[in-house]
C-alpha positions as a printed NumPy array, in Angstrom:
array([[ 30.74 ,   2.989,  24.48 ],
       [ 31.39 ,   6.691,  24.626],
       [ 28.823,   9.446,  23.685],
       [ 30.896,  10.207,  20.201],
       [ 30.543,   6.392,  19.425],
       [ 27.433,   5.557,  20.085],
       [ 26.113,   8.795,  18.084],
       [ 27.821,   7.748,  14.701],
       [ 26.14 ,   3.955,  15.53 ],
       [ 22.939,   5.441,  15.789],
       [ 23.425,   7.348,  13.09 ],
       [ 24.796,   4.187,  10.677],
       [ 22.035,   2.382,  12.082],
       [ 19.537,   4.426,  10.985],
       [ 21.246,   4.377,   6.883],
       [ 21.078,   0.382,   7.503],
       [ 17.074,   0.762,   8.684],
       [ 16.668,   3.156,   5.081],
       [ 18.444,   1.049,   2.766],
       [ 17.559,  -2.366,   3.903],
       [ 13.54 ,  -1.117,   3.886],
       [ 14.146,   0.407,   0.524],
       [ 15.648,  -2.395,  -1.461],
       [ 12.817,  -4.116,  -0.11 ],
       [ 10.397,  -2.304,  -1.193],
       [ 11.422,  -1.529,  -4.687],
       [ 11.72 ,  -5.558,  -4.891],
       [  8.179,  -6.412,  -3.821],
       [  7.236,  -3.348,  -5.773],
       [  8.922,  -3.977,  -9.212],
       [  7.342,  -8.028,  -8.839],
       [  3.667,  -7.21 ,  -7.891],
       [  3.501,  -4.425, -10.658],
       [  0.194,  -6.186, -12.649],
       [ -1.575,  -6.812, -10.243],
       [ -1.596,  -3.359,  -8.318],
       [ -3.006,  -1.897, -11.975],
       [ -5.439,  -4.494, -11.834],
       [ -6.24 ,  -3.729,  -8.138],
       [ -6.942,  -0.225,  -8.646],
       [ -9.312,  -0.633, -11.388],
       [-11.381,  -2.76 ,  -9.727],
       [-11.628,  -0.29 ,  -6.713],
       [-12.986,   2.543,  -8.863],
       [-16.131,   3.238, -10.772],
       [-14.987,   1.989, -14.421],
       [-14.916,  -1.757, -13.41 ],
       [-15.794,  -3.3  , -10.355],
       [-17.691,  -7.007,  -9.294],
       [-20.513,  -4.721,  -7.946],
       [-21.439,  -4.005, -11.578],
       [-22.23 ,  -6.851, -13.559],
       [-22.762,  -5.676, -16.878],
       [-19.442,  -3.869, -16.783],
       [-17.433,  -6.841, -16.128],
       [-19.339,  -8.38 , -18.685],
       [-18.809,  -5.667, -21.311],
       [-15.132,  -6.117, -20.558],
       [-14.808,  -9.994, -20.608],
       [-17.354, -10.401, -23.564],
       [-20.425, -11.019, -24.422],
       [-20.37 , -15.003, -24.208],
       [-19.013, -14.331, -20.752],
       [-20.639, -15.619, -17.567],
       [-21.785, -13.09 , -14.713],
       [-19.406, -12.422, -12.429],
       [-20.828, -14.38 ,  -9.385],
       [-20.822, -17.481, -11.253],
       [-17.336, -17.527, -12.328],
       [-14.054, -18.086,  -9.984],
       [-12.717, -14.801,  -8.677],
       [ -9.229, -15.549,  -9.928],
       [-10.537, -16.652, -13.717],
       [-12.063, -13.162, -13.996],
       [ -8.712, -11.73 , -12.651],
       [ -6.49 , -13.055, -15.028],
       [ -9.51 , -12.785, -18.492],
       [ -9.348,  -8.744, -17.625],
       [ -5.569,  -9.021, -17.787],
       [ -5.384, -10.786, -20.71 ],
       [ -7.891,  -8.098, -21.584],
       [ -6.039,  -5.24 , -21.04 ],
       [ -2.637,  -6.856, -22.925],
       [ -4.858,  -6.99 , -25.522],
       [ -6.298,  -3.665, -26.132],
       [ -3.611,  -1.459, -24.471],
       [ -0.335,  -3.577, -24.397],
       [  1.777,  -5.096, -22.369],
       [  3.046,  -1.736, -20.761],
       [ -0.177,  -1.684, -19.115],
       [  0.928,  -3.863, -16.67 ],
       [  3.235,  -1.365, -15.877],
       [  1.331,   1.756, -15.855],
       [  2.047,   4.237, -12.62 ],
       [  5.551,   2.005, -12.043],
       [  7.746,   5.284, -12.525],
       [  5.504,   7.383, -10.251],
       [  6.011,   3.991,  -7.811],
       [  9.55 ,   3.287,  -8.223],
       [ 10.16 ,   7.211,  -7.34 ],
       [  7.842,   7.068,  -4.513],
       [  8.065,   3.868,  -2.935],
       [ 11.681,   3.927,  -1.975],
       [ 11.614,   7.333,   0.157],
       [  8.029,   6.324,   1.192],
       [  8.726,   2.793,   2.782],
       [ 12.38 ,   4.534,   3.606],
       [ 10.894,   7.467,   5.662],
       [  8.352,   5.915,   7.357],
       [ 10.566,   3.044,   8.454],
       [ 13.006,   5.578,   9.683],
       [ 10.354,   7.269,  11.294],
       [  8.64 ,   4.405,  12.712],
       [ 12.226,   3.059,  14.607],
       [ 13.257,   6.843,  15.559],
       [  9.595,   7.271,  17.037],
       [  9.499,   3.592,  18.982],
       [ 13.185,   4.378,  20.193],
       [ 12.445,   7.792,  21.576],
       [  9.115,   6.804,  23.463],
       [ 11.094,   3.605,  24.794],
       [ 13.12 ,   6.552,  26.419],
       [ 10.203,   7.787,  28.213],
       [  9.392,   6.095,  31.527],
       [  5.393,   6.248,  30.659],
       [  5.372,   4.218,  28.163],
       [  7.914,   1.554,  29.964],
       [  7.092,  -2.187,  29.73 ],
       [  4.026,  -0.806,  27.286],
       [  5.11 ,  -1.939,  23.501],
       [  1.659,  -1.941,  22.509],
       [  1.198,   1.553,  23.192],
       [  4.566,   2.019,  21.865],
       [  4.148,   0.68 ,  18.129],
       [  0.924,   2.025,  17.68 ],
       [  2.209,   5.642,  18.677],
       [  4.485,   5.191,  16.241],
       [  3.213,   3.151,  13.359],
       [  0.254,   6.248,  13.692],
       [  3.439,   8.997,  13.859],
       [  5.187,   7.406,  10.581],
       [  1.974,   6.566,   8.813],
       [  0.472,   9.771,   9.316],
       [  3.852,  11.659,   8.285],
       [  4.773,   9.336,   5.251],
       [  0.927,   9.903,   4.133],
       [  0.843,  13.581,   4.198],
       [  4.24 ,  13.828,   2.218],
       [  3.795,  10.905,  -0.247],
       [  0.482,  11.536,  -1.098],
       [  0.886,  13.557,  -4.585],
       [  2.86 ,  10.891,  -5.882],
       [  0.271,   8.321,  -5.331],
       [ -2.229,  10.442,  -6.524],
       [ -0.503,  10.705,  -9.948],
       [  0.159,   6.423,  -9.878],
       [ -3.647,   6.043,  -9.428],
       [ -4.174,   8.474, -12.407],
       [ -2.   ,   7.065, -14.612],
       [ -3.368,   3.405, -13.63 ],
       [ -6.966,   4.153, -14.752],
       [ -6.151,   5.151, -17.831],
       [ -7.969,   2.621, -20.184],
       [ -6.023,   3.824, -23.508],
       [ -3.316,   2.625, -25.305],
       [ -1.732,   5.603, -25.587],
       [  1.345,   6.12 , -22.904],
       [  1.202,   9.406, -21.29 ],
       [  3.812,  10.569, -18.492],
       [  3.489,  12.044, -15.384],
       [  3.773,  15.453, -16.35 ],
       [  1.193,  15.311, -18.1  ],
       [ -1.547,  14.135, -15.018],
       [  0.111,  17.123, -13.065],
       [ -0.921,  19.702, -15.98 ],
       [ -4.204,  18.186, -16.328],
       [ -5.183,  17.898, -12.394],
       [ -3.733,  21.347, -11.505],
       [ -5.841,  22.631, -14.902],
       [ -8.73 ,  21.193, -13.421],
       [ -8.794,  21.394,  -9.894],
       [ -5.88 ,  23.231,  -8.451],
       [ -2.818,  22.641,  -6.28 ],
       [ -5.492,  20.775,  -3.725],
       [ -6.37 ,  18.378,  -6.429],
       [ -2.985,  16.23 ,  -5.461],
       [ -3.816,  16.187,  -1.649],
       [ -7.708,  13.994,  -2.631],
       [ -7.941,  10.927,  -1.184],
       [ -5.179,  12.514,   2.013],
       [ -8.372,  11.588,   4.623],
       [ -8.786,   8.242,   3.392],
       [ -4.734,   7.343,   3.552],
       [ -5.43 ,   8.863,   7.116],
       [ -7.401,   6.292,   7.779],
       [ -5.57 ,   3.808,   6.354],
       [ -3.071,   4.41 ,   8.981],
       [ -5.286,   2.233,  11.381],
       [ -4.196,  -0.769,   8.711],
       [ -0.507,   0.207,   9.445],
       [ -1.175,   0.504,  13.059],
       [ -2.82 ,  -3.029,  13.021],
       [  0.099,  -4.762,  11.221],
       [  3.007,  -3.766,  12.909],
       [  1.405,  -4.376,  16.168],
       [  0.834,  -8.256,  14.87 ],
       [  4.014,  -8.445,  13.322],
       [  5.846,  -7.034,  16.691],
       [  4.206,  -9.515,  18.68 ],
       [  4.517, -12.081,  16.388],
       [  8.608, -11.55 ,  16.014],
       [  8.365, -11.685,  20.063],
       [  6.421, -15.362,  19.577],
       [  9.361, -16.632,  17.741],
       [ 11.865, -14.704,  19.667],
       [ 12.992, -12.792,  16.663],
       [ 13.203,  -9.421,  18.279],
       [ 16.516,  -9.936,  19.986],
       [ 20.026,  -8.752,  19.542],
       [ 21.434, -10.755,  16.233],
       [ 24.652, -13.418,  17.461],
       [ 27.545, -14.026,  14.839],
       [ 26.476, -17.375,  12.858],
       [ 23.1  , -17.007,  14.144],
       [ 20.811, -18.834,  10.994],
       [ 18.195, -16.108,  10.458],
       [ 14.991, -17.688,  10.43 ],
       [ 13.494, -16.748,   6.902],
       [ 10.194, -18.777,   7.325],
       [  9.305, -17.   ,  10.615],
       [  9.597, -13.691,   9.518],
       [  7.702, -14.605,   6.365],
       [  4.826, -15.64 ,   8.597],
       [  4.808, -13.271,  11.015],
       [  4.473, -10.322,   7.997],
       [  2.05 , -12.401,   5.981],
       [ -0.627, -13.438,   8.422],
       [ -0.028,  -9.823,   9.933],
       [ -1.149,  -8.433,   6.571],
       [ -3.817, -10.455,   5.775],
       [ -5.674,  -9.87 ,   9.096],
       [ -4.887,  -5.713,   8.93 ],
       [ -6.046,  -5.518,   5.465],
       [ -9.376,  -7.55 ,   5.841],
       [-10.327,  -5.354,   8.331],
       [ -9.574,  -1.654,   6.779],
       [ -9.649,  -2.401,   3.632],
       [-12.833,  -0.226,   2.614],
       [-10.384,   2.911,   2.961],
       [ -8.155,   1.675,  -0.145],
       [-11.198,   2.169,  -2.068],
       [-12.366,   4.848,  -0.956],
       [ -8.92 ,   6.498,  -1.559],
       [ -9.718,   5.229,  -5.221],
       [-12.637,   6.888,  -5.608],
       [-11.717,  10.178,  -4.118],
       [ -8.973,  10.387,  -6.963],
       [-11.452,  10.176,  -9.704],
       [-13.502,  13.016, -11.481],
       [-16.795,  11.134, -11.554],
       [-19.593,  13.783, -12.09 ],
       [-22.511,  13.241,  -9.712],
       [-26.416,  14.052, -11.93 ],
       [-25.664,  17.51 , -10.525],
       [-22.355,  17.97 , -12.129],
       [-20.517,  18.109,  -8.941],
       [-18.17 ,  15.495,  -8.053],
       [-19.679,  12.434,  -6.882],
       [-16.813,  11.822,  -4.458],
       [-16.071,  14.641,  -2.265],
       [-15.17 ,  13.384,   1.341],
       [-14.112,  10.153,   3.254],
       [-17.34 ,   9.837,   4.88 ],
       [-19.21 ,  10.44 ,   2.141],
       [-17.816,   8.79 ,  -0.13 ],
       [-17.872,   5.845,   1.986],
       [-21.943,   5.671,   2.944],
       [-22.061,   6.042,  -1.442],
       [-21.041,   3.127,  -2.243],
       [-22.408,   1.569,   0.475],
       [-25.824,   2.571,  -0.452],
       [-24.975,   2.026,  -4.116],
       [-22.866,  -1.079,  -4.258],
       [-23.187,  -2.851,  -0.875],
       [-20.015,  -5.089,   0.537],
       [-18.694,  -6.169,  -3.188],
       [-18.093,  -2.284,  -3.624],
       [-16.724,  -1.622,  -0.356],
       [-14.151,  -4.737,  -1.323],
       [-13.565,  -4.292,  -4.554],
       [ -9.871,  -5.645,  -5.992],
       [ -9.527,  -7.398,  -2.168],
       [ -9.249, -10.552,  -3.384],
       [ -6.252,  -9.172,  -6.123],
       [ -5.088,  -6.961,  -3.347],
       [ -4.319, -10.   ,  -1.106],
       [ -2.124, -11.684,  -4.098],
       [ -0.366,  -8.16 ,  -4.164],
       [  0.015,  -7.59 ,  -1.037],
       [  1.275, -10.936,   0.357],
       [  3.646, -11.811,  -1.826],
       [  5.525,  -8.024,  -1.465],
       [  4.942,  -8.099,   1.791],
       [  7.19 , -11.354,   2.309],
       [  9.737,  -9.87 ,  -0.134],
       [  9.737,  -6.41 ,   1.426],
       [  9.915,  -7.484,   5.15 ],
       [ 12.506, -10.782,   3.964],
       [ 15.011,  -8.026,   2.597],
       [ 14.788,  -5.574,   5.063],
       [ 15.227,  -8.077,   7.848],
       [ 17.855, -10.154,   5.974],
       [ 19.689,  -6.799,   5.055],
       [ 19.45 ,  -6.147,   9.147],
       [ 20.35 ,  -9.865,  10.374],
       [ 23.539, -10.084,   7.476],
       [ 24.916,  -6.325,   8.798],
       [ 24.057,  -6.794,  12.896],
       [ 25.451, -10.509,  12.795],
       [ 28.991,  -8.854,  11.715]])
C-alpha cells in the first residue's frame, strides 16, 4: 500500500472511529435521559439518601425512611414526583446542552484515544506493553475531552437541578453564572472530571483486555458474525467495576457546580479535596455514593448501546 494510500485510509478511518462513537453516544444518551436528571439530584445537596428528612419531604409525609424502603421504589416515587410538580420535560432537562455536547465529546476523545494508542504503538518503549499503552491514552483523551467539554456539562448540571416548572434555556445559566461568578465559574468541578479520568483509565483497560479474552481485537474477515453479546459484556462488567471504584468524584463534580453558601457565606464547595473530606465528615459513604445505584441503571444500559453501535458501525464498514 503506497504512502498516498495508506494516508487517505488513515484518514477515513479516523471519520469511521468519529461517527460510529457518535451515533453511539447520542443513542445511549437520548434513552438514559431520566435517569441522568434523577442521578444528578441525588448527588447534590437538595436531595440525597444521606438526608432522611429530605427524601421524606419529597416522597410525603406517610412515606417510610429511606433505609427501610427498596432503593429502586424510592427511585421511581421521586420520578413520579418530579412529573408531577414540574412535568414531564423534566425528564429531559439538560438534554440540549447533552445532545450538543455528547457527540463531539465521546467523538473527540475516541479520536483521541485511537490516534494516542496508535502513535505510542509506534514507539519501541512501549512495545508488547498495551497496558501502559491504553492507560497513556485513555489519561491523554480523558484529560483533553475534560478540559474542552467541561462548560457544557457545567450548564447540563445547572439546568438539571432546577426544581421549577418553569423551562429556562441555556442562555440563560450562562448569564446567570458569568453574573455571579465570572468566566471561571464554567471551568468548577474541571479537578474533579480530572479525576474522573482514573474511571476512564480503569474501563478501557478492562474492556481492552476483555475484547483480547474473546479475541475481539483482531482484524474484521468478510461474513465474520460480529459477536454482539461479547462486546456487550466486556463494556458492561468493565463499567460496573470502574465506576464502583471512582465513583465519589461524580459527586463531588456535583457539588462543586452548586452555589451552596457555607454559615460564613462563602461557598461551601470550593476544591476537590475539600469538598471531598465535607461530605465525608457530613454525610459518610451514602453521601460519597449518592445516585450510584441510579447511576449504574444509566450507565449500563448506554454503555451497551454506545459501545454496540460504535463497534457494530466498525465490524459492518471493516468487514467490507
Amino acid at each position: 500500500m503506497c504512502a498516498d494510500t495508506s494516508h487517505k485510509y488513515g484518514s477515513f478511518k479516523s471519520v469511521i472511529h468519529l461517527f460510529a462513537s457518535g451515533m453511539g453516544a447520542t443513542v445511549g444518551l437520548c434513552v438514559t435521559s431520566p435517569l441522568d436528571v434523577v442521578q444528578t439530584r441525588l448527588q447534590s445537596t437538595h436531595l440525597n439518601f444521606s438526608n432522611v428528612s429530605k427524601m421524606n419531604a419529597v416522597l410525603g409525609s406517610n412515606s417510610l425512611l429511606p433505609i427501610h424502603r427498596p432503593y429502586f421504589q424510592i427511585l421511581f416515587a421521586y420520578m413520579r414526583h418530579m412529573i408531577q410538580t414540574e412535568g414531564i420535560a423534566s425528564m429531559f432537562k439538560g438534554l440540549s446542552p447533552s445532545l450538543i455536547g455528547i457527540v463531539p465529546a465521546k467523538s473527540l476523545y475516541f479520536l483521541c484515544y485511537v490516534t494516542a494508542k496508535k502513535k505510542l504503538n509506534e514507539k519501541p518503549l512501549f512495545l508488547n506493553h498495551q497496558h501502559v499503552i491504553h492507560t497513556l491514552s485513555a489519561v491523554v483523551a480523558g484529560s483533553f475531552t475534560s478540559t474542552v467539554t467541561n462548560p457544557i456539562w457545567y450548564i447540563k448540571t445547572k439546568l438539571q437541578l432546577r426544581r421549577d416548572s418553569k423551562q429556562i434555556g441555556a442562555i440563560q445559566v450562562i448569564r446567570e453564572g458569568y453574573k455571579k461568578h465570572g468566566f471561571k465559574c464554567f471551568f468548577r468541578g474541571l479537578s474533579a472530571s480530572y479525576v474522573g479520568v482514573l474511571e476512564t483509565v480503569i474501563y478501557f483497560i478492562l474492556y481492552e483486555h476483555l475484547k483480547n479474552v474473546f479475541n475481539l481485537n483482531n482484524k474484521r474477515q468478510i461474513g465474520e458474525k460480529f459477536q454482539a453479546l461479547n462486546f456487550i459484556f466486556a463494556a458492561t462488567s468493565s463499567k460496573i467495576a470502574a465506576t464502583t471504584l471512582v465513583y465519589p468524584h461524580e459527586v463531588i463534580r456535583t457539588r462543586l457546580r452548586q452555589d451552596v453558601k457555607d454559615k460564613s457565606g462563602q461557598l461551601k464547595y470550593r476544591n476537590f479535596i475539600q469538598s471531598l473530606n465535607t461530605v465525608r465528615i457530613e454525610e459518610g459513604r451514602s453521601g460519597l455514593y449518592g445516585g450510584f445505584g441510579t447511576s449504574l441503571m444509566r450507565q449500563l444500559p448506554y454503555t451497551a448501546v454506545m459501545f454496540l453501535t460504535y463497534e457494530a458501525i466498525l465490524h459492518s464498514i471493516e468487514s467490507e
